[in-house]
C-alpha positions as CSV (number, residue, x, y, z in Angstrom):
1,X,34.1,35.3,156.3
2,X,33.1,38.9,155.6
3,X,29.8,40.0,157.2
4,X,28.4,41.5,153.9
5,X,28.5,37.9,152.4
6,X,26.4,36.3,155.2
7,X,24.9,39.4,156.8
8,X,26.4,38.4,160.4
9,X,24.1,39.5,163.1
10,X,25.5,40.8,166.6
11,X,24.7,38.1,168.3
12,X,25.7,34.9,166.7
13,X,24.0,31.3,168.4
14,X,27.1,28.9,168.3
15,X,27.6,25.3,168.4
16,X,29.6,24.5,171.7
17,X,30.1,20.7,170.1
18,X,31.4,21.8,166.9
19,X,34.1,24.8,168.3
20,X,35.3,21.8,170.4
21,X,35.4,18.8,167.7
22,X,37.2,21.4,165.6
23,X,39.9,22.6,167.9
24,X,40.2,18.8,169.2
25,X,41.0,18.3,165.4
26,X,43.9,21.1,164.9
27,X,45.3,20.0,167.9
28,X,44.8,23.5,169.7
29,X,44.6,24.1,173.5
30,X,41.6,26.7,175.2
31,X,44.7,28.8,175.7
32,X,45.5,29.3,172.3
33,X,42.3,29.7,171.1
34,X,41.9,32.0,173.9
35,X,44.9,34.1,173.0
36,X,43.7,34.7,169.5
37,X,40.6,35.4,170.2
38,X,41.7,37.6,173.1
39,X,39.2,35.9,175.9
40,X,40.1,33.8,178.6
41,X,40.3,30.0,178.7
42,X,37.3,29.8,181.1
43,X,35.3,32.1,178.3
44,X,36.5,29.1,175.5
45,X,35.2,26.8,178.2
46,X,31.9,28.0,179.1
47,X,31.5,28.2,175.1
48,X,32.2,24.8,174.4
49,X,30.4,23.2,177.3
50,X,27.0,25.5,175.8
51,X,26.9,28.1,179.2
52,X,27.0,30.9,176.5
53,X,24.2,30.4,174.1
54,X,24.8,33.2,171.8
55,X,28.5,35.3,171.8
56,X,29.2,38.7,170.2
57,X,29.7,39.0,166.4
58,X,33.7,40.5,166.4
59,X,34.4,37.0,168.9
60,X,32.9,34.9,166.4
61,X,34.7,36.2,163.5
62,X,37.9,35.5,165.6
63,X,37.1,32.6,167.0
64,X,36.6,31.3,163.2
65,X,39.5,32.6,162.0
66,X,41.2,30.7,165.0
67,X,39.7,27.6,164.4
68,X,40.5,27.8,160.1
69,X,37.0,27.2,159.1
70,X,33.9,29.7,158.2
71,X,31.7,31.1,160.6
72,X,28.5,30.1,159.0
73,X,30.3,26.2,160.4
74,X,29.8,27.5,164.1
75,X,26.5,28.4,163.9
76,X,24.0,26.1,165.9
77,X,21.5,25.0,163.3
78,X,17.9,25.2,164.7
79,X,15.9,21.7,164.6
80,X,13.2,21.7,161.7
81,X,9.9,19.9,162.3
82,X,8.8,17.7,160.0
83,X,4.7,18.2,159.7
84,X,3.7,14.6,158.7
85,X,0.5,14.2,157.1
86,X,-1.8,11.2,159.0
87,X,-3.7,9.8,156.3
88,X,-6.9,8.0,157.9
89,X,-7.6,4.8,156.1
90,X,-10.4,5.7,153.6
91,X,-13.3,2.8,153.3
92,X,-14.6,2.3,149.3
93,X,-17.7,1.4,148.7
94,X,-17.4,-1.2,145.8
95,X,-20.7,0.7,144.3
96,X,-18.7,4.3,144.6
97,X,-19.0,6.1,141.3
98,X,-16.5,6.3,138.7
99,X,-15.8,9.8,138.9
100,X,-14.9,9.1,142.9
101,X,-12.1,6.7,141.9
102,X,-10.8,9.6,139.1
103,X,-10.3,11.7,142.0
104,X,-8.5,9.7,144.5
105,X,-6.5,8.9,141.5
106,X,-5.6,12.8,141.0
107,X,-5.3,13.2,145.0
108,X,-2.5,10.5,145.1
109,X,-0.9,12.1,141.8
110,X,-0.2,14.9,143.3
111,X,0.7,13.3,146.8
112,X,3.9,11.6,144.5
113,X,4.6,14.8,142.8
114,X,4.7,16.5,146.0
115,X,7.2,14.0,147.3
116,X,9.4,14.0,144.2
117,X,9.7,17.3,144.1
118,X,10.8,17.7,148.0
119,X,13.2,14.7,147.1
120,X,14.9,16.9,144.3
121,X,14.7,20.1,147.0
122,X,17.3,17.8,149.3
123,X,19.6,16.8,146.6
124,X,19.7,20.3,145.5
125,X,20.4,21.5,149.1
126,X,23.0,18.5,149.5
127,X,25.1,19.5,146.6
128,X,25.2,23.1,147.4
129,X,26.4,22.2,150.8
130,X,29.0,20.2,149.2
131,X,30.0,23.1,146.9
132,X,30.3,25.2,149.9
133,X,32.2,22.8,151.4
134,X,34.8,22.0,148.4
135,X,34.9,26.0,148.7
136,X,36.1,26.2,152.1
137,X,38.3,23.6,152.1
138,X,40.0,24.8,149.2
139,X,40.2,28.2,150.5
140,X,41.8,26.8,153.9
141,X,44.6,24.8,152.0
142,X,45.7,27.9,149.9
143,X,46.1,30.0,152.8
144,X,47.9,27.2,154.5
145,X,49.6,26.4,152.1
146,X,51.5,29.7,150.9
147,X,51.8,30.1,154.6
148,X,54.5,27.3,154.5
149,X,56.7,29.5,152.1
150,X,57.2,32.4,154.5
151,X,61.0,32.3,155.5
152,X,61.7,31.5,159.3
153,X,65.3,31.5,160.1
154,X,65.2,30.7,163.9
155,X,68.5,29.6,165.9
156,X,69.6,29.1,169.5
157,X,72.4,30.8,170.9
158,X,74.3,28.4,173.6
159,X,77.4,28.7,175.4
160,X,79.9,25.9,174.7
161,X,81.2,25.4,178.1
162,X,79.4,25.5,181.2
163,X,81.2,24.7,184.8
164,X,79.1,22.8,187.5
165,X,77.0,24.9,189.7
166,X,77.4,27.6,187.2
167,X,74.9,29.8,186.0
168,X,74.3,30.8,182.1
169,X,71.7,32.1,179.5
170,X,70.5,30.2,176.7
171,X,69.3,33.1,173.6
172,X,66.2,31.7,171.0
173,X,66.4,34.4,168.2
174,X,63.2,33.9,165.9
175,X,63.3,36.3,162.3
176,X,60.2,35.4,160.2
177,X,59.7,37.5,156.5
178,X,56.8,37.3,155.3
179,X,53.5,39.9,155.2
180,X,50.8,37.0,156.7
181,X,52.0,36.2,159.9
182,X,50.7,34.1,162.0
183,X,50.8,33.8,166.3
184,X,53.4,31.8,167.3
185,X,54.6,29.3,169.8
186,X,57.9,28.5,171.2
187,X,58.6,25.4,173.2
188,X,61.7,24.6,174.7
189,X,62.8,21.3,176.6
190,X,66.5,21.9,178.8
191,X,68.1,19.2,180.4
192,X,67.9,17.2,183.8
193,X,71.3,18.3,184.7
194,X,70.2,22.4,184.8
195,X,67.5,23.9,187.2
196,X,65.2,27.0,185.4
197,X,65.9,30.3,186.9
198,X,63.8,32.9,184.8
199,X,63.3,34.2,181.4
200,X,62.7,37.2,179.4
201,X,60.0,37.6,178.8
202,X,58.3,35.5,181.4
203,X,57.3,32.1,180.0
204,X,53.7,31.7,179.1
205,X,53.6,28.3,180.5
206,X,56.3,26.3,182.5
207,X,56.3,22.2,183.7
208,X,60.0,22.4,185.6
209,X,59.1,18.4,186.1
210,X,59.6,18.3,182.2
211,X,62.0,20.6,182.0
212,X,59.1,22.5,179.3
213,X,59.3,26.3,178.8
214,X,56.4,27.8,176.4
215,X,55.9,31.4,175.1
216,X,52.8,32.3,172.9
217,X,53.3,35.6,171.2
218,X,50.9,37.3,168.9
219,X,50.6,38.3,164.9
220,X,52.5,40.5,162.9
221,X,55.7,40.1,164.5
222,X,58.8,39.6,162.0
223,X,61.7,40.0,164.8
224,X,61.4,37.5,168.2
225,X,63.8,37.2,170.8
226,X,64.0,34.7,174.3
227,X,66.5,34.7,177.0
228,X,66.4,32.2,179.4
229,X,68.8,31.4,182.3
230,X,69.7,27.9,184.0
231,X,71.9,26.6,186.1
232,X,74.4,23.2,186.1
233,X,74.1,21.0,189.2
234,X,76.9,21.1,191.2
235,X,77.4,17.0,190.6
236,X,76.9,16.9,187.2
237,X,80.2,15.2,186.5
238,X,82.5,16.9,183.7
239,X,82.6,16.0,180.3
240,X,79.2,15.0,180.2
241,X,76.8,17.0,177.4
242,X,73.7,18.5,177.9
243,X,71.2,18.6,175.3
244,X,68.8,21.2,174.5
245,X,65.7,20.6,171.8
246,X,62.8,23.2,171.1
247,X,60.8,23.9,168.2
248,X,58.2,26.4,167.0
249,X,54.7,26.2,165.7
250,X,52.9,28.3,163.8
251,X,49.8,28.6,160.9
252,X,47.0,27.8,164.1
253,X,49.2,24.6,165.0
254,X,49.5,23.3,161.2
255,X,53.3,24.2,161.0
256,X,56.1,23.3,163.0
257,X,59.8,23.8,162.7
258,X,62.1,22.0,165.1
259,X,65.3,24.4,166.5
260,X,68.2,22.2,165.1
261,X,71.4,24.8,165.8
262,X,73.0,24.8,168.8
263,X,71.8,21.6,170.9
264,X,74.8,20.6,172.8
265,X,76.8,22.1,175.3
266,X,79.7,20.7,177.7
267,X,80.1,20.2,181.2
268,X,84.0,22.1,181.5
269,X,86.3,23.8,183.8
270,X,85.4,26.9,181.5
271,X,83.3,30.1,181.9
272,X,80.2,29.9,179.3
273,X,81.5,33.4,178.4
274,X,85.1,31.9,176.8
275,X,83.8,30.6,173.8
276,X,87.1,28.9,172.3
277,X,87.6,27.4,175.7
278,X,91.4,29.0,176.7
279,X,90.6,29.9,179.9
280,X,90.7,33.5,179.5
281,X,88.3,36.1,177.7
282,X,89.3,38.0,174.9
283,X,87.9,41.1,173.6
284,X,86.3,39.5,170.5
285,X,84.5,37.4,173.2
286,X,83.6,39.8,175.5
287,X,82.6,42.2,172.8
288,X,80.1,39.0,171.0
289,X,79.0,38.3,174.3
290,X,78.1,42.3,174.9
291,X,76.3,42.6,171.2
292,X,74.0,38.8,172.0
293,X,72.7,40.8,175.5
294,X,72.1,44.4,174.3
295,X,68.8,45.6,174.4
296,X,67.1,42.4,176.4
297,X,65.9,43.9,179.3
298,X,67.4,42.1,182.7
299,X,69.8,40.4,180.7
300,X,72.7,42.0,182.8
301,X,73.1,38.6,184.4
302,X,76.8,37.7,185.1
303,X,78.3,41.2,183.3
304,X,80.3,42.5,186.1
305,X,81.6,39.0,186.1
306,X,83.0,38.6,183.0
307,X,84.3,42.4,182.9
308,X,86.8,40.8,185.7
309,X,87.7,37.8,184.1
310,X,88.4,39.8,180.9
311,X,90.3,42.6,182.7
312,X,92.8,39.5,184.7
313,X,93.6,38.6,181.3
314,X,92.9,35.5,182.0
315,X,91.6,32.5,185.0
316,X,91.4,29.9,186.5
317,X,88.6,27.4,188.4
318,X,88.9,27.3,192.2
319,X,87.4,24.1,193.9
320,X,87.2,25.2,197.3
321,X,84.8,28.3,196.6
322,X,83.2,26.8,193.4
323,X,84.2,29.4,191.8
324,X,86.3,31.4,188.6
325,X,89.0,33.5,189.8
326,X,90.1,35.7,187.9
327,X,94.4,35.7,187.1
328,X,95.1,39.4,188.3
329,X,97.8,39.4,185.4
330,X,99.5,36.3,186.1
């Protein structure tokens, strides 16, 4: 899609049906496509529905590389007029000379040669659209292709025991090697039993009636990490697991990879910071929790908290307030 192939202009005329039918096809939303091509949804909008006849050349080249096809595919093809010939019914004299009838002979000789030889000008045009085509195509499955092999290791960092009415971060840490990088979407479902409180960084989209976080982030980026924090419902009765399922989607929607590790967590008389569950907080514990939480920005949520409980020693869960109090050495 360089502009020295097809000598690009700087104003391109695109085709509002075909930028929609294609992104209808990838199964992409105005606000990706918006996000890579760095416009606003209403912009992709006004676009599709044909308000903007013509749209700068750098947008196009994005919007094409967006959509995985070549630009010279968005381009609104101008209608060609067909001039028919009316041939007006010629009368022949039966006593018309000889050398009459030799002409009109020659005149519709060269009327069928005329037409064979626009016939062969379609085939020819056919084929090389075809070529083009093949082309394309096979240049869109290489890159996708390859883009399968880049190595995403992506886990989910969850507490194993969370109290009722207790408050706790959930971590999504996202590594991706690899030099072609694609944007990237994270989508994450929680469950009924916890109520969002915020993230870091803010969610891109949110449906709390789903329990749906999303985050879009942009190209070229090999390190990726999420913090999210949630509450248990105060009656969410104890033993009961919560489940948590997410995934992530990249290569312009083509590849997904689901979040497998770290899906269940259990309603427990324990602080989500005592991982083994023995009521009270070790160093080791404090120290992994410490290392998960450095350098996230607001993710300070609950520290002074679990400084007390690890200074006690150890705790204990207190009905009347709701609360973990810490042992005091007991």
């Amino acid at each position: 899609m360089s502009e020295k192939k097809y000598q690009i202009p700087s104003k391109i005329p695109i085709d509002g049906d075909k930028i929609k039918k294609r992104r209808e096809e990838l199964g992409l939303t105005q606000l990706y496509v918006a996000s890579i091509v760095g416009v606003t949804t209403d912009t992709i909008s006004r676009w599709e529905n044909k308000k903007y006849p013509t749209i700068k050349r750098e947008n196009a080249l994005k919007l094409a590389k967006a959509l995985e096809i070549d630009i010279i595919e968005l381009i609104k093809e101008e209608k060609k007029q067909n001039n028919k010939e009316i041939n007006e019914p010629k009368t022949i004299n039966h006593n018309v000379a000889n050398e009459d009838i030799g002409k009109i002979d020659n005149n519709n000789l060269k009327a069928k040669k005329s037409k064979l030889t626009i016939t062969k000008n379609i085939i020819t045009y056919v084929f090389l659209i075809l070529l083009l085509t093949i082309c394309v195509s096979f240049f869109v499955y290489y890159r996708r292709y390859h883009a399968t092999h880049e190595v995403i290791n992506v886990k989910r960092i969850l507490p194993h025991y969370v109290a009722p009415g207790e408050k706790f971060p959930v971590i999504i840490d996202i590594n991706i090697k690899g030099n072609s990088i694609s944007s990237l979407i994270l989508r994450e479902h929680f469950p009924d039993s916890c109520t969002f409180i915020k993230s870091i960084p803010k969610a891109t989209m949110k449906n709390i009636k789903k329990k749906e976080l999303d985050w879009i982030f942009p190209a070229n980026k090999n390190k990726i990490v999420v913090i999210y924090f949630l509450k248990t419902k105060k009656e969410t009765p104890i033993n009961k697991y919560l489940k948590f399922t997410g995934n992530i989607t990249i290569k312009q929607g083509r590849y997904k990879q689901p979040i497998i590790s770290n899906t269940i967590l259990t309603i427990k008389y324990i602080h989500w910071a005592d991982i083994n569950g023995d009521l009270k907080i070790d160093d080791q514990e404090i120290l992994t929790i410490f290392d998960e939480l450095q350098g996230i920005k607001g993710s300070e949520y609950g520290k002074k908290k679990i400084e007390e409980l690890w200074a006690a020693g150890s705790y204990h869960w207190d009905s009347k307030t709701h609360k973990f109090i810490p042992n005091n050495g007991k």
